[in-house]
C-alpha positions as CSV (number, residue, x, y, z in Angstrom):
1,X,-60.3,-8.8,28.4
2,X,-58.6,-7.8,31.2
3,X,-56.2,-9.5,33.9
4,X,-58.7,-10.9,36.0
5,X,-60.6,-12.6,33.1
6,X,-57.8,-14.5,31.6
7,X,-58.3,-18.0,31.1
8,X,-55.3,-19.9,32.6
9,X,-56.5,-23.2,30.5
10,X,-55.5,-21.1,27.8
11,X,-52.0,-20.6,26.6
12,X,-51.1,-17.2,25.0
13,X,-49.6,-16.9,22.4
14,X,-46.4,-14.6,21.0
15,X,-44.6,-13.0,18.4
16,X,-40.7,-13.3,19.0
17,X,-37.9,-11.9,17.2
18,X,-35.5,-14.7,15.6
19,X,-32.2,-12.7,15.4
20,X,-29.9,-12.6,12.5
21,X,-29.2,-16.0,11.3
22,X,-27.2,-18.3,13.9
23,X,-26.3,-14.8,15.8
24,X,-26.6,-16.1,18.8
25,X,-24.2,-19.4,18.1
26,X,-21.1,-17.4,17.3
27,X,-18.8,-14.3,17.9
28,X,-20.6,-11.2,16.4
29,X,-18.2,-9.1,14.1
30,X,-21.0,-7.2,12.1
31,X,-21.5,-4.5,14.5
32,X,-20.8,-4.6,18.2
33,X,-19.8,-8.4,19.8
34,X,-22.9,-8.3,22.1
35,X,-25.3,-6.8,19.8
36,X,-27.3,-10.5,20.3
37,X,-26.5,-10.9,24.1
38,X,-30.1,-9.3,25.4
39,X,-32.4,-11.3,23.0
40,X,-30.3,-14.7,23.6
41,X,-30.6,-14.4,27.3
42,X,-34.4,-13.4,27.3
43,X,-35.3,-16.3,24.8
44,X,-33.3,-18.8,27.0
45,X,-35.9,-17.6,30.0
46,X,-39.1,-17.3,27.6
47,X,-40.1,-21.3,28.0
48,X,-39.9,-21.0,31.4
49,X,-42.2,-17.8,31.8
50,X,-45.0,-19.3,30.2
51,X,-47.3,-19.0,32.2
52,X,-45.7,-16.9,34.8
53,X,-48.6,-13.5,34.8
54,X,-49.1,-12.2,38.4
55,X,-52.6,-13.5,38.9
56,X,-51.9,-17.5,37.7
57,X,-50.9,-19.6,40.9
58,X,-50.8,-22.5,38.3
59,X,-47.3,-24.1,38.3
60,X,-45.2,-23.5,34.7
61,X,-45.3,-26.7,32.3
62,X,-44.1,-27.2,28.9
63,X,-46.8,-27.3,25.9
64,X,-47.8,-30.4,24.7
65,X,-46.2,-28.8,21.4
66,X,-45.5,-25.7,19.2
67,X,-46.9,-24.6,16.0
68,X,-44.6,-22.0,14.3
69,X,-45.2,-19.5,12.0
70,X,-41.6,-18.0,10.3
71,X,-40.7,-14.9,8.1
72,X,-38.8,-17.7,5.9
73,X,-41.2,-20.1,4.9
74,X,-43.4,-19.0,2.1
75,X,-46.4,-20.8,-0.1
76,X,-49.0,-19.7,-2.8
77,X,-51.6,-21.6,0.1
78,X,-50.8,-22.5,3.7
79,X,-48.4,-25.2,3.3
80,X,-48.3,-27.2,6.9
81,X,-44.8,-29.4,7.7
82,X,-46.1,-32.9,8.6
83,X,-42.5,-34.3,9.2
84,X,-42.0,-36.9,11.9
85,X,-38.3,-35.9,11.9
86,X,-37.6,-32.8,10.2
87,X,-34.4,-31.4,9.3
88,X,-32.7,-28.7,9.2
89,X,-32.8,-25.7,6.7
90,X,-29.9,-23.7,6.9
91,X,-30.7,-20.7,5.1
92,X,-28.7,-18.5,5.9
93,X,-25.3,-17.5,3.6
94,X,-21.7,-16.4,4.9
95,X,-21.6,-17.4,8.3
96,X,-18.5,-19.4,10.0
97,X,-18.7,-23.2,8.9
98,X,-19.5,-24.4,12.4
99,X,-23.2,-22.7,12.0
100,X,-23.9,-25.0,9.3
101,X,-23.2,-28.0,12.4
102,X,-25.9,-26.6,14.7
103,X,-28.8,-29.8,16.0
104,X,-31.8,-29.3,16.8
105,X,-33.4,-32.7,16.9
106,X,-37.2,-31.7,17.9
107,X,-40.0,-34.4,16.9
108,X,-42.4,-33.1,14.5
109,X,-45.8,-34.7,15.1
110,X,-47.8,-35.6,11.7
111,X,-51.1,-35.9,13.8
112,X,-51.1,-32.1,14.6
113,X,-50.5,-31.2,11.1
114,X,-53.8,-33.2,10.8
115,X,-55.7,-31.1,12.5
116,X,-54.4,-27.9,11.5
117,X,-55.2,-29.4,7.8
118,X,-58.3,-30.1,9.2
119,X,-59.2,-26.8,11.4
120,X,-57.8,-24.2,8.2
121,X,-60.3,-26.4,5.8
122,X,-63.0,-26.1,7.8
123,X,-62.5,-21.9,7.5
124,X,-62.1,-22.2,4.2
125,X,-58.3,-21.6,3.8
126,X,-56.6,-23.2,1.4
127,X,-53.9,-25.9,2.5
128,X,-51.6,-29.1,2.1
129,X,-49.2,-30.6,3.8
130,X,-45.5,-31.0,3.1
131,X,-44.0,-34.0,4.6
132,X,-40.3,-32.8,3.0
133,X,-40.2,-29.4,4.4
134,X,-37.7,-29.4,7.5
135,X,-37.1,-26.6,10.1
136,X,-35.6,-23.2,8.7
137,X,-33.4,-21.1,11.3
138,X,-36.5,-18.8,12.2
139,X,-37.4,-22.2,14.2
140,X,-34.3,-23.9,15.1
141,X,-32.4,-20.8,16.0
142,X,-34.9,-19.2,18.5
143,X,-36.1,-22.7,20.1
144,X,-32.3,-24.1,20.5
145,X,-32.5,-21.6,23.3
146,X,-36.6,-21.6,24.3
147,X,-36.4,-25.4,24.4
148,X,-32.9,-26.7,24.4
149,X,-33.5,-30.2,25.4
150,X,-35.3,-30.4,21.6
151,X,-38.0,-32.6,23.3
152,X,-41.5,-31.1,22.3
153,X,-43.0,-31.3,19.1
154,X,-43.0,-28.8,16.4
155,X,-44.6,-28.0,13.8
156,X,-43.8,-25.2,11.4
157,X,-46.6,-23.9,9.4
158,X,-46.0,-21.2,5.9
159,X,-47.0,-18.1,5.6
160,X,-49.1,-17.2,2.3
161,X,-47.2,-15.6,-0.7
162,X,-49.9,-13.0,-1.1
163,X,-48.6,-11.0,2.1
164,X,-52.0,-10.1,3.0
165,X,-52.1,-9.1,6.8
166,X,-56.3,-10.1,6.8
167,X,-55.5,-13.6,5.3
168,X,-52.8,-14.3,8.1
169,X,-55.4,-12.9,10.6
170,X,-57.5,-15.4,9.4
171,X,-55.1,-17.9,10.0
172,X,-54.7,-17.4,13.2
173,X,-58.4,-17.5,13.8
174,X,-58.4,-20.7,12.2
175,X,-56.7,-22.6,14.8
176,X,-57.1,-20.4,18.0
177,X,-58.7,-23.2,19.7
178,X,-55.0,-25.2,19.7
179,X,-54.1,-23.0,22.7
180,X,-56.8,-24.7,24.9
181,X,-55.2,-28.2,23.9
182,X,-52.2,-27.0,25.6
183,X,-50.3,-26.3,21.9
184,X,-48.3,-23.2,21.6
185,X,-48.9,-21.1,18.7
186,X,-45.7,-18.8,18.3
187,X,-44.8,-16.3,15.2
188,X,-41.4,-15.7,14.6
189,X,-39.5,-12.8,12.9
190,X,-38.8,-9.4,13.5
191,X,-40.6,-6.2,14.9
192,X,-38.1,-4.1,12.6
193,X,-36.5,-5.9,9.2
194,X,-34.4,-3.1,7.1
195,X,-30.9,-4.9,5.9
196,X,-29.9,-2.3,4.3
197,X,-30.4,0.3,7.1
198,X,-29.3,-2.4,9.5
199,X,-26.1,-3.2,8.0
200,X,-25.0,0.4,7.4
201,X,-23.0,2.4,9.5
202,X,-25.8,4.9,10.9
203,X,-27.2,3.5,14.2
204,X,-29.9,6.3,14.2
205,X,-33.1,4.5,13.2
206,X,-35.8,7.3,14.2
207,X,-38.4,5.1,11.8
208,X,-37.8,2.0,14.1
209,X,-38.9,4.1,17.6
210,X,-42.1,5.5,15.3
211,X,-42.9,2.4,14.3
212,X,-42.3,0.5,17.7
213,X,-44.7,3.2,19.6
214,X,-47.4,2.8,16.9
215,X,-47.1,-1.3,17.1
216,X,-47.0,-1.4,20.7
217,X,-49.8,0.7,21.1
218,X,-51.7,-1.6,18.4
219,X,-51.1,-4.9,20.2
220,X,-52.1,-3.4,23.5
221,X,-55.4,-2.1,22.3
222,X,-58.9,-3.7,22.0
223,X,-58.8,-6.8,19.4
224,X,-60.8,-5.1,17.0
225,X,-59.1,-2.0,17.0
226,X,-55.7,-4.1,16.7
227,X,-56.7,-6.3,13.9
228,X,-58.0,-3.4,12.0
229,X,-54.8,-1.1,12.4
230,X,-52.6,-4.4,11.8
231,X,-54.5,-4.9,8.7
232,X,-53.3,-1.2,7.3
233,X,-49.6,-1.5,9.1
234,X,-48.7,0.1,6.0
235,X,-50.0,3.3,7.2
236,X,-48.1,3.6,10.4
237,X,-45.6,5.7,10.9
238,X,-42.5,4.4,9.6
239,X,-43.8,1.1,8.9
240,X,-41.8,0.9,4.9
241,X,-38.8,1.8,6.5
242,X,-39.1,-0.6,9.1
243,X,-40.6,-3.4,7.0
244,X,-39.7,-2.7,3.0
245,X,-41.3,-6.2,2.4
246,X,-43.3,-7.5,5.4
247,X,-42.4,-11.1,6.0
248,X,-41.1,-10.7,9.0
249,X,-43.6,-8.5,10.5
250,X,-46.5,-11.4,9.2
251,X,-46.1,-13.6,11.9
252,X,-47.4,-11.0,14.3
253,X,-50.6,-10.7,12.2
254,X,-51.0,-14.8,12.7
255,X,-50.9,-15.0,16.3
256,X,-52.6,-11.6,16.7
257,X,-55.5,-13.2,15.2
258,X,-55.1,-16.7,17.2
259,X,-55.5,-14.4,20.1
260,X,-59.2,-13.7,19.6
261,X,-60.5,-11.5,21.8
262,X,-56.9,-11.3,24.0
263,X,-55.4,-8.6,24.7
264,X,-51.4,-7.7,24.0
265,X,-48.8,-7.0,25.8
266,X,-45.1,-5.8,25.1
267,X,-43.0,-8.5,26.8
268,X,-39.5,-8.2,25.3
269,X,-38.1,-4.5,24.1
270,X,-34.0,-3.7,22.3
271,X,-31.8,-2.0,20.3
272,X,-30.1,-3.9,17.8
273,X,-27.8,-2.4,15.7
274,X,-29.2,1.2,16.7
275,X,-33.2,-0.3,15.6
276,X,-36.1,-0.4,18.1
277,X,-36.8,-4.4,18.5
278,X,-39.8,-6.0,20.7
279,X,-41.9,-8.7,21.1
280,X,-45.2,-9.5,22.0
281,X,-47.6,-11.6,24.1
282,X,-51.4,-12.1,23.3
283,X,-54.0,-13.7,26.7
């Protein structure tokens, strides 16, 4: 599809990069202090680009709410956080005490997780709900700065244990039609998720770059040719050393597939800590 097909009744949807735990809610002392600054400042703009491509003359308006997809919430089936008032999960180790303060009071709405119950049965994906589960820091983190004022619903949905990208494709599939009822549908993680080469003291990732080019490229191509490639990431160059276990790169795969026949677009491009970063838009 291309720009003067989109349907503007349509929201897109996006894979975002989260950060490293509550980076962006404290001084930085694991690598340079403004390693964060470029992602904190684009996430703070995303909520109000929604919207914003160069043929819409519609004005910008917040989604009536936001179904998220994180690299930290796994579950043998699709588990679906039905919450009226989740809390916060702060799963994240070592970081100064005041990180383990942070609010993020966003209603969760127990009537969405209906449907997506609902919408993942009907395709014959296994699901429950949980109504215990509260918000880990791939949600709060990112939307403390997409959303400050914490005032549209969210709800967070698991990824599947089996790390199979086809099954998260499916997913998304499942509950594409959400975006024309003005709900956001958002996967967040990481474009590149090696610790260990992260944290050491070479900055010279050349398997990030080779993996950045081959997933742009991807996500920019026809939908069929993007879900088949995203189905054998493995195969791309660089992808082990970028992802040596993919949870973080799965949440692409679910929005990917909630794009139907979309196409992507790189919205968001870094370096962190010497590794190619980017994110992506779908419609």
């Amino acid at each position: 599809m291309d720009s003067s097909q989109v349907d503007h009744d349509t929201l897109p949807t996006l894979f975002i990069p989260h950060g490293g735990g509550p980076c962006f809610f404290m001084d930085w002392t694991m690598g340079p202090a403004d390693t964060w600054h470029k992602m904190g400042h684009w996430l703070k703009n995303l909520g109000e680009s929604l919207g914003s491509a160069s043929v819409s003359t519609k004005p910008v308006s917040d989604p009536k709410a936001i179904v998220v997809f994180s690299a930290h919430w796994e579950n043998d089936i699709v588990t679906i956080n039905s919450a009226a008032r989740p809390e916060l999960i702060f799963d994240y180790y070592n970081f100064p005490p005041h990180t383990y303060d942070l609010e993020y009071p966003a209603p969760g709405d127990p009537e969405l997780a209906n449907t997506i119950e609902r919408m993942l049965s009907n395709a014959g994906i296994g699901c429950r709900q949980d109504p215990d589960h509260g918000f880990d820091h791939g949600v709060f983190v990112p939307f403390m700065l997409i959303y400050p004022a914490a005032n549209i619903p969210i709800v967070q949905v698991s990824l599947v244990k089996s790390l199979d990208p086809e099954e998260h494709l499916k997913i998304g599939q499942a509950l594409a039609a959400l975006r024309k009822e003005n709900v956001l549908l958002v996967g967040s993680g990481m474009s590149y998720h090696n610790m260990t080469a992260l944290m050491s003291a070479d900055r010279s990732h050349a398997d990030s770059d080779f993996f950045d080019h081959w997933l742009t490229d991807i996500c920019e191509s026809t939908p069929n040719q993007r879900n088949q490639a995203l189905c054998n990431w493995h195969a791309a160059p660089g992808a082990r050393q970028a992802h040596p276990r993919e949870e973080h790169l799965l949440p692409l795969m679910v929005v990917a597939g909630a794009a139907t026949s979309d196409c992507g677009k790189k919205i968001y491009s870094d370096r962190v800590l010497g590794a190619a970063v980017s994110a992506f838009r779908f419609g």
